[in-house]
Structures are given as C-alpha cells and as structure tokens.
C-alpha positions as CSV (number, residue, x, y, z in Angstrom):
1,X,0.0,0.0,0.0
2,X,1.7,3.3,-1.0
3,X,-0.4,7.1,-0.3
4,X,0.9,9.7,-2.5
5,X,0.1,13.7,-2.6
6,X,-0.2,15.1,-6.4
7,X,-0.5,19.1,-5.1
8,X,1.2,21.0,-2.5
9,X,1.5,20.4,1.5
10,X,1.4,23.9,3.3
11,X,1.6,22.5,7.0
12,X,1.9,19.0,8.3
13,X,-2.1,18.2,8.2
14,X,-3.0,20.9,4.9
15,X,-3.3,19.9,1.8
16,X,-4.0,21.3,-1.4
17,X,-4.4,19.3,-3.8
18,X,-5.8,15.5,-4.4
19,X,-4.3,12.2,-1.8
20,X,-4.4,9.6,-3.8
21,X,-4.1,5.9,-2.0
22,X,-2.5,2.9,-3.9
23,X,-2.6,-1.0,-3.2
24,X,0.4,-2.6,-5.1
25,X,0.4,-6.2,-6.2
26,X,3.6,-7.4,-7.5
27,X,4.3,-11.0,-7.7
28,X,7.8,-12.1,-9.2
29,X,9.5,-15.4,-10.3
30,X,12.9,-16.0,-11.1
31,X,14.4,-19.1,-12.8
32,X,18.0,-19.0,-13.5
33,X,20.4,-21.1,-16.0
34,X,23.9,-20.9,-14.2
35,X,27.3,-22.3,-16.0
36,X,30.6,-23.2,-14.1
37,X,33.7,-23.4,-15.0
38,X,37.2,-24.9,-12.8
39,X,40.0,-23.1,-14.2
40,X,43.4,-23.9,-12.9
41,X,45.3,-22.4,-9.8
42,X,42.0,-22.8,-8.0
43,X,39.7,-20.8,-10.3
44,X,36.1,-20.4,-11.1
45,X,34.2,-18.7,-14.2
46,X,30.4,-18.3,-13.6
47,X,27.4,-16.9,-15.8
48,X,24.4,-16.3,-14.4
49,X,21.3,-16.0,-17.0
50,X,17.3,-15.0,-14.9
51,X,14.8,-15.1,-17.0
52,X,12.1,-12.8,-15.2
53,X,8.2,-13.1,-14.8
54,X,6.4,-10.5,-13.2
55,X,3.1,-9.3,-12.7
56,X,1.9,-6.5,-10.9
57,X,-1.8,-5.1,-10.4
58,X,-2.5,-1.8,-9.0
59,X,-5.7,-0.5,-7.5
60,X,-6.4,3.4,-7.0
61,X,-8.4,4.2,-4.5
62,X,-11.2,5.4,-6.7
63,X,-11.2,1.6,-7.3
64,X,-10.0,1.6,-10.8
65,X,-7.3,-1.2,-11.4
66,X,-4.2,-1.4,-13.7
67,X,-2.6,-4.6,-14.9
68,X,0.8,-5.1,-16.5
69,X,2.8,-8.5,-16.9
70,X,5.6,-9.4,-19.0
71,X,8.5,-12.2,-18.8
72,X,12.2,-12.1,-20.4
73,X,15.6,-12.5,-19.6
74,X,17.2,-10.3,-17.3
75,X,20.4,-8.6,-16.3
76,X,23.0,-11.2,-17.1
77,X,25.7,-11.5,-14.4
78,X,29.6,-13.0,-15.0
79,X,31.8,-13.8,-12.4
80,X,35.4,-15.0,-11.4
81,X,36.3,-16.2,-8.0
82,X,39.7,-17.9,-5.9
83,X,39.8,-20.1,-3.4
84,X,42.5,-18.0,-1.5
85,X,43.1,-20.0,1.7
86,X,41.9,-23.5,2.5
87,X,40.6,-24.7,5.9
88,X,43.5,-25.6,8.5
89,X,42.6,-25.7,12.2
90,X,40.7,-22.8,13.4
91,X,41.2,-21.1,9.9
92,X,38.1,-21.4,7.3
93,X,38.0,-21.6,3.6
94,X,38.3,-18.1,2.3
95,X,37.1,-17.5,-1.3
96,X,37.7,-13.9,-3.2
97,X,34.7,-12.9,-6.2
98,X,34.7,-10.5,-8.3
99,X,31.1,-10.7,-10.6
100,X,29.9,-8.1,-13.0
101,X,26.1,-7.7,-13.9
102,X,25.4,-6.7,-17.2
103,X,22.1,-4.2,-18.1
104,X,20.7,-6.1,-21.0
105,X,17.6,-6.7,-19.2
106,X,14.7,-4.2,-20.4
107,X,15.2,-1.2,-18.3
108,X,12.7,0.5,-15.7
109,X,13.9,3.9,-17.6
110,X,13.0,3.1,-21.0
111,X,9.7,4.0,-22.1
112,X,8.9,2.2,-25.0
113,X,6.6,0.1,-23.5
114,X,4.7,-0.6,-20.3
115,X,5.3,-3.7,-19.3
116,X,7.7,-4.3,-16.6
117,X,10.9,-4.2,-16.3
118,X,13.3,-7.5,-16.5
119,X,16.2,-5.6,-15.6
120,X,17.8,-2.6,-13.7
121,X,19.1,-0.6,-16.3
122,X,22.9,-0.2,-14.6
123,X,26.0,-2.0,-14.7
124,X,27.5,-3.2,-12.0
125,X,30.4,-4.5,-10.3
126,X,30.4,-6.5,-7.2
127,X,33.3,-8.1,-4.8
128,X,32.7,-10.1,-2.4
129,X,34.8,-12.2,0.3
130,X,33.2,-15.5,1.6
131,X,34.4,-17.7,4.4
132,X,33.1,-21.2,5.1
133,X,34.2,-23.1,8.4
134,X,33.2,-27.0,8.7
135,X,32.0,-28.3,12.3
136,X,30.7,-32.3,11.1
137,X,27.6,-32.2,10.7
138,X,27.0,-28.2,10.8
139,X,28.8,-25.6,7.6
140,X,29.0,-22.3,8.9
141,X,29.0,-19.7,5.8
142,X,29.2,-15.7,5.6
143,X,29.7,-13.0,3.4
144,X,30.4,-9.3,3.2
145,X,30.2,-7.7,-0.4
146,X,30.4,-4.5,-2.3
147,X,28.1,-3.6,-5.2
148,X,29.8,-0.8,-7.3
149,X,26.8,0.5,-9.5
150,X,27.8,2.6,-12.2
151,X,26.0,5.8,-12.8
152,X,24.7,6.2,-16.5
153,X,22.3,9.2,-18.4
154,X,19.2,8.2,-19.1
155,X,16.5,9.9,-20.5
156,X,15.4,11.7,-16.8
157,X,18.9,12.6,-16.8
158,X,22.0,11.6,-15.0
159,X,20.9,8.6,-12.5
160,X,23.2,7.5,-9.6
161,X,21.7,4.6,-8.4
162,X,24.5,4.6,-5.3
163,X,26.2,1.8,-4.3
164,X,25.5,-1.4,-1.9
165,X,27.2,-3.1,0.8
166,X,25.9,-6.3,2.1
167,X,26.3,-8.9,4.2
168,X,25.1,-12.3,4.7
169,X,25.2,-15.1,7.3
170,X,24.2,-18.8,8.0
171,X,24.6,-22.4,8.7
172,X,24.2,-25.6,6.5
173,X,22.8,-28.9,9.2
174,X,23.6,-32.4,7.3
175,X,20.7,-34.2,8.2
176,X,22.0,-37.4,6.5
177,X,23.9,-38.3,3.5
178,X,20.8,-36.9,0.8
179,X,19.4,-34.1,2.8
180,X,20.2,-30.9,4.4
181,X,18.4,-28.1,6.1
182,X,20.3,-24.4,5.1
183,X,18.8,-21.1,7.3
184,X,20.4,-18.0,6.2
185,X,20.2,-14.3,6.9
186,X,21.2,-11.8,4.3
187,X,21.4,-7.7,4.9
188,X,21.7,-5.4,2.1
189,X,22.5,-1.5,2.5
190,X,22.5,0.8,-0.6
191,X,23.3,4.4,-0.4
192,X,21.7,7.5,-1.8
C-alpha cells in the first residue's frame, strides 16, 4: 500500500491538492540457468542467465485497477572467484569474487513500453569475500560484499543509483547423506 500527494503540503495536516491511495500487487518469479567453469590455480568462471516473470496489479483508491505482466531474460551477471586459503585448524576456507552484472535486461527507464521491467538498467560491479568453516555435521557460511553501481544518463537525466554493501550469514545442518536443512540471513544496505 503506498499514499501519494499530487499538489502542495502547506503545514503537516493541509493539503492542497488531491491524496491519492495505492494498493500494489507485485508477484515475481525467477528461474535462473547458471554455468561453471574450474579453471586452474584454484579458479572459477560463472554466468548467471534469470529469465524474469512479473506481474503486478495496482488498484487506486477510486477503485480503478491497472494490470501489467511481462517475462524475459534479465540482467545477465559473470563472475570470477579464488579459493584464496583453505581450511586448516581454526582457519576457514576463504574464497575472493569478483562478478559483473550486465544491463541487458529491459530497463525501468525506458519507455517504450509498459510492461515491466526485467532488468535494472545499470552495470555493475560487485566483490565479495566469503568464508566457510566445517564443524561435522553443521557448515557455517558468511559473506560481506560490495556492489559498485555505475552511474549512466538516461532519458530523466544523469541517475546514480548509489552503491551497496551487504552482508550475509548462516549455517548448512547435514541431516544425513541426501538431505540438508540451510537457514540464512542476508542484509543489504545501498546508499543514496
């Protein structure tokens, strides 16, 4: 649910102008083909390929009601990674990443059509540092990353989309030899 003003606020409770109320709907499902390649000297290549359905309904509160749906491939991501030290006592696995996200998705600032958008409309660049520490039968995992996203002109003008920083956290429990139960926790932080 989102309330929003068209008109001018004089004081905190006078308005002049129309309040309009919205209820959003927006239901989202992404699949995603990735590819992995070893590479010597304890390497890794990745590509990450979403294809994106949404749909999203919107009803005003006069209520009239607005549908758009659309599906399509999204931002295409590519990354690199090294295992840079390898579990030894108290020490975990460290791995380095390094992934860039392409913006070949259609973009929420183009408007040639109305349908939604499959993509962001940036490039960006992301490193992240992941440690993993093995206590039989419990995996403890976490993360902290940094999401460079690169500022572009787009037809509203220049758009800075600010950067991200993020962390995540968890555990993987072997229940047995087929089966395992993960809980994670992931925070993400993006600036102005």
């Amino acid at each position: 649910d989102k309330v929003s003003i068209e008109g001018a606020i004089l004081e905190p409770v006078f308005v002049i102008g129309d309040i309009i109320s919205h209820k959003v709907r927006r239901d989202i499902v992404i699949s995603a083909l990735t590819y992995r390649l070893g590479l010597p000297r304890d390497f890794q290549a990745d590509l990450y390929v979403p294809y994106r359905y949404e749909r999203e309904t919107t009803v005003k509160g006069d209520n009239t009601e607005s549908n758009r749906e659309g599906a399509g491939v999204g931002d295409m991501e590519l990354g690199l990674s090294r295992q840079l030290a390898r579990e030894e006592g108290l020490i975990p696995d460290l791995l380095g990443h390094v992934r860039w996200k392409a913006r070949n998705g259609s973009s929420p600032y183009s408007s040639k059509t109305s349908d939604p958008p499959m993509g962001t409309g940036f490039h960006s660049i992301q490193f992240m540092a992941t440690s993993v520490k093995v206590l039989d039968p419990v995996a403890f995992f976490g993360s902290l990353s940094y999401s460079l996203n690169l500022s572009d002109d787009k037809p509203q003008g220049r758009i800075d989309p600010g950067d991200t920083w993020g962390v995540n956290m968890g555990f993987a429990l072997a229940l047995n030899l087929e089966t395992t139960l993960n809980l994670g926790w992931e925070q993400r932080f993006t600036g102005r």
